[in-house]
C-alpha positions in Angstrom: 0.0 0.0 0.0 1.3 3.9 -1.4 1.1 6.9 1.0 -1.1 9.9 0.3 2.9 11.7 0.5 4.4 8.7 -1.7 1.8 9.0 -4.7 1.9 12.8 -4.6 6.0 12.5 -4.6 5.3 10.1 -7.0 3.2 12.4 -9.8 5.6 15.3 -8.9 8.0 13.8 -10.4 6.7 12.6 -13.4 5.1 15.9 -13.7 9.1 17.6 -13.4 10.4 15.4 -15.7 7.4 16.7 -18.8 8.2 20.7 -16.9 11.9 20.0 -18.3 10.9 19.2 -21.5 8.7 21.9 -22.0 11.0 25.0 -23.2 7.9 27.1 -23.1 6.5 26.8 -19.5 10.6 26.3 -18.3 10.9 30.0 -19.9 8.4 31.5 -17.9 9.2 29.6 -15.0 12.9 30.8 -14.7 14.0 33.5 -16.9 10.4 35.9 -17.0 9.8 36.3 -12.7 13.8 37.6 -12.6 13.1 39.7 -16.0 10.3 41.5 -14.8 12.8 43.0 -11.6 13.9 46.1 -14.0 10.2 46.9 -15.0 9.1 46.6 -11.3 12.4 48.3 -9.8 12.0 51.1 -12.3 7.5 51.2 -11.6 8.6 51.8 -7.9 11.1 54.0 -8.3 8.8 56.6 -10.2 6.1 56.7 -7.1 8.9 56.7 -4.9 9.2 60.0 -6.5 5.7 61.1 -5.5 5.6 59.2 -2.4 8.9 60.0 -0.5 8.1 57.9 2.5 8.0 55.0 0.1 9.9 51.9 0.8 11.4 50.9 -2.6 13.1 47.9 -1.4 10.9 46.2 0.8 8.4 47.1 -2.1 10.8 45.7 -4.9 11.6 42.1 -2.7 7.9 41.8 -2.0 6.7 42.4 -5.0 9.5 39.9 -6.8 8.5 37.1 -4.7 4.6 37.6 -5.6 5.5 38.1 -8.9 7.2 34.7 -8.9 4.2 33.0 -7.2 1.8 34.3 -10.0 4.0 33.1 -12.9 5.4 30.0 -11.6 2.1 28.5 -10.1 -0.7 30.3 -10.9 0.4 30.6 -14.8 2.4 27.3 -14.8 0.5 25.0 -13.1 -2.9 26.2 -15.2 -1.1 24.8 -18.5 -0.3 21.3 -16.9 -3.7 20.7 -15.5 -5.0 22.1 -19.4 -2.0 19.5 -20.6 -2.9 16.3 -18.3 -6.7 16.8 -18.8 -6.3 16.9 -22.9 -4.1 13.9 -22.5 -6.6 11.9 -20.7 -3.9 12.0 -18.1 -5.8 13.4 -14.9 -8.9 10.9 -16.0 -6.7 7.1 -16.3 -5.0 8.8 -12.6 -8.8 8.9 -11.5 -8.9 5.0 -11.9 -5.8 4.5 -9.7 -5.3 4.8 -5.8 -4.4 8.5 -5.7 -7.5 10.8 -4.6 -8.5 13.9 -6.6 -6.8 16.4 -4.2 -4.1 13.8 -4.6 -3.6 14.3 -8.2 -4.4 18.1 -8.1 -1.5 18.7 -5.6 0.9 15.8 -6.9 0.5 17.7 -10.5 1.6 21.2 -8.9 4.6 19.6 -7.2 7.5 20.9 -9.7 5.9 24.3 -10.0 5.6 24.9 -5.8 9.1 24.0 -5.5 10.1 26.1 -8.3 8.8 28.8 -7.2 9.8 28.0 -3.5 13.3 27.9 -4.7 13.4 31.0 -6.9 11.7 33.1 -4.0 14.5 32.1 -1.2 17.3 32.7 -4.0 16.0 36.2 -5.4 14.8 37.5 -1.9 18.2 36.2 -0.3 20.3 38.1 -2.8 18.1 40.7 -2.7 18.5 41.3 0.9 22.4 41.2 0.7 22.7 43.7 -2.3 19.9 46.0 -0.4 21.3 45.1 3.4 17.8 44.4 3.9 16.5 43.2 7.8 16.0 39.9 9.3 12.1 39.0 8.7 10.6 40.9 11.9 7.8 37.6 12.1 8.9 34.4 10.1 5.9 32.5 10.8 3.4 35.2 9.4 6.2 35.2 6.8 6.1 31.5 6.1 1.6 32.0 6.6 1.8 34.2 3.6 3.4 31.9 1.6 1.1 28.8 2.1 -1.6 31.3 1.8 -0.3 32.3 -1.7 0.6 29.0 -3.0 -2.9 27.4 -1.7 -4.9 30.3 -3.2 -3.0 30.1 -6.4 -3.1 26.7 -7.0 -6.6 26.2 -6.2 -7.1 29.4 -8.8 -5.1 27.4 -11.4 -7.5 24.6 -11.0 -10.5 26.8 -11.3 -8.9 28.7 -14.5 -8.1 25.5 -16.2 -12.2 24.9 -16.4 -12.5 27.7 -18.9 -9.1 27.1 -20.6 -9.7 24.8 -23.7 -5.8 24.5 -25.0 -2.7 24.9 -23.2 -1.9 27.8 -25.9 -4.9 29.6 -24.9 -4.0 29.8 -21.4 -1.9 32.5 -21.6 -5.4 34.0 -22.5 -7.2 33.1 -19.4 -4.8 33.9 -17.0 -4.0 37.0 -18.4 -6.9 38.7 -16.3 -5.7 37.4 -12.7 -2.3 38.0 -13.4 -3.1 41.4 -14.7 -5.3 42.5 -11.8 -2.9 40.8 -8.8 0.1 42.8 -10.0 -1.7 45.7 -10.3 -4.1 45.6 -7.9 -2.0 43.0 -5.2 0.7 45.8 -4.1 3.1 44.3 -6.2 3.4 46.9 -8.8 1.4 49.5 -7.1 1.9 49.6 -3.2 -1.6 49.7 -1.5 -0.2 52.9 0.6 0.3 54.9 -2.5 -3.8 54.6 -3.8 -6.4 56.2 -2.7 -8.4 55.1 0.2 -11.5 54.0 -2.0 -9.6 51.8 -4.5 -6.7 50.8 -1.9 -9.7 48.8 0.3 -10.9 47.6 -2.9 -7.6 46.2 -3.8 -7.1 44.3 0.1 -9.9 42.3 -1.0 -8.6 40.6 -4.3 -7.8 36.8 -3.6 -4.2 37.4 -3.9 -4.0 40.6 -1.9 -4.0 38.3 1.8 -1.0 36.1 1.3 1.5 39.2 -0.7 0.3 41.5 1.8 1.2 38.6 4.8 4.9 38.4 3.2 5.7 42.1 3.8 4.5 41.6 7.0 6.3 39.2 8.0 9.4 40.5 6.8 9.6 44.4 7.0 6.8 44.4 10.4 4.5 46.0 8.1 2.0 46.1 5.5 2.9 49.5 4.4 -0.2 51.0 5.9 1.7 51.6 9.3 5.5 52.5 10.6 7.4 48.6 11.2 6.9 47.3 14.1 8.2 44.0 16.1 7.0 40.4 16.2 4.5 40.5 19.0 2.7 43.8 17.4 3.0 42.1 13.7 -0.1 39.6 14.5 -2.4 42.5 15.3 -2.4 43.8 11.7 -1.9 40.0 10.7 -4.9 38.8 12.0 -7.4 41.0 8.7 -5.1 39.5 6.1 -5.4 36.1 7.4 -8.7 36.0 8.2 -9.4 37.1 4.8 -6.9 34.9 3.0 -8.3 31.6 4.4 -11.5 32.6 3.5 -10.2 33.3 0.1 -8.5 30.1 -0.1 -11.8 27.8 1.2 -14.1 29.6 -1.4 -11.6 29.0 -4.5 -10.8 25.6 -2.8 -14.6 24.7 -3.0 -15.1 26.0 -6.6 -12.2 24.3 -7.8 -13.4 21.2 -6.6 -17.5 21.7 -8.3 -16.1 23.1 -11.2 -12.9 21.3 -12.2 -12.6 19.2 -15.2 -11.3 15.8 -15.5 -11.6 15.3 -19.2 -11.9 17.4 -22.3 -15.4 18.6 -23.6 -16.5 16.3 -26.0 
């Protein structure tokens, strides 16, 4: 008899080994997140100019390591459930031992240790070339990234339901993707909107978990001077709260919506 851990461990690694030989998805897993550093280094850099008590590094490392959350899983992980379903891959794994949360979080394996991997190395050179701080609260550091990755993949799962090909889901993605940098405080740090859109903006899916990393790391969500771990989890607790709610409803949707085979 298999694990629930050794089947998962099991599809994630037959679901790295068809990552590697995709040149496409490997692109946008490794060389885009990094890429995009300039674009949001020089976004940041412009409000800092309107914004003087801006903080354009904690901004920039923030914003890199959502940025790297939304392409590596959301975007990635959206194509392989698009890839598996079309190849009648997710429906034979149906027939097997492996549960369908099984299969769902065996296929996003590769891309959550991707992105894992890429989000320690970028954010640890970061810090060094910036002489950034210690994280002021690892564990609401370390929340916002299991917030993030749950959210997301869940999200990929849902998107994949109205994605027919895996060409068109740069298509379908497009809008999330879109509307978290924008809207997530990635691009755009919540303190620098106005008050109306800002509160808006704290209540997209992915706002939670990004939000949760500067916490966790800088002792603030930019809406208040830093402060120290104890006083972290009383500006925590909204952005969890609304995160795991987040995470539940997508969780739910993904599971009454997903497909396990193409429409015929």
């Amino acid at each position: 008899m298999t694990t629930a851990t050794g089947r998962m461990l099991a599809l994630g690694r037959a679901e790295a080994t068809l990552l590697l030989r995709n040149r496409t998805a490997l692109f946008t897993a490794l060389l885009l997140p990094p890429a995009m550093v300039v674009g949001l280094s020089s976004a940041l850099q412009q409000q800092a100019k309107d914004n003087p008590g801006l903080d354009v590094h904690a901004s920039v490392i923030s914003g890199l390591a959502g940025v790297i959350l939304l392409f590596v899983v959301y975007y990635t992980l959206t194509a392989s459930y698009v890839a598996r379903r079309g190849e009648l891959v997710l429906k034979r794994l149906r027939t097997g031992e492996a549960r369908d949360a099984e299969i769902l979080l065996g296929t996003s394996v590769p891309a959550v240790a991707l992105a894992l991997l890429e989000v320690v190395l970028l954010s640890g050179i970061g810090a060094v070339v910036f002489d950034l701080p210690v994280p002021a609260n690892p564990v609401l550091l370390l929340a916002g990234v299991l917030l993030s990755l749950a959210v997301l993949i869940a999200l990929a799962a849902l998107s994949s339901v109205f994605t027919r090909t895996v060409e068109s889901a740069g298509l379908t993605t497009l809008p999330l993707l879109l509307v978290s940098q924008l809207g997530s405080g990635l691009m755009f740090p919540l303190e620098v909107m106005p008050d109306g859109l800002a509160r808006i903006c704290q209540s997209l899916p992915t706002t939670p978990g990004f939000q949760l990393i500067r916490l966790g790391w800088f002792g603030t969500d930019g809406s208040a001077p830093p402060t120290g771990f104890l006083s972290t989890w009383g500006e925590a607790w909204p952005h969890l709260l609304l995160g795991v709610a987040w995470t539940v409803a997508a969780a739910w949707a993904a599971r009454r919506y997903f497909r396990w085979e193409p429409r015929r």
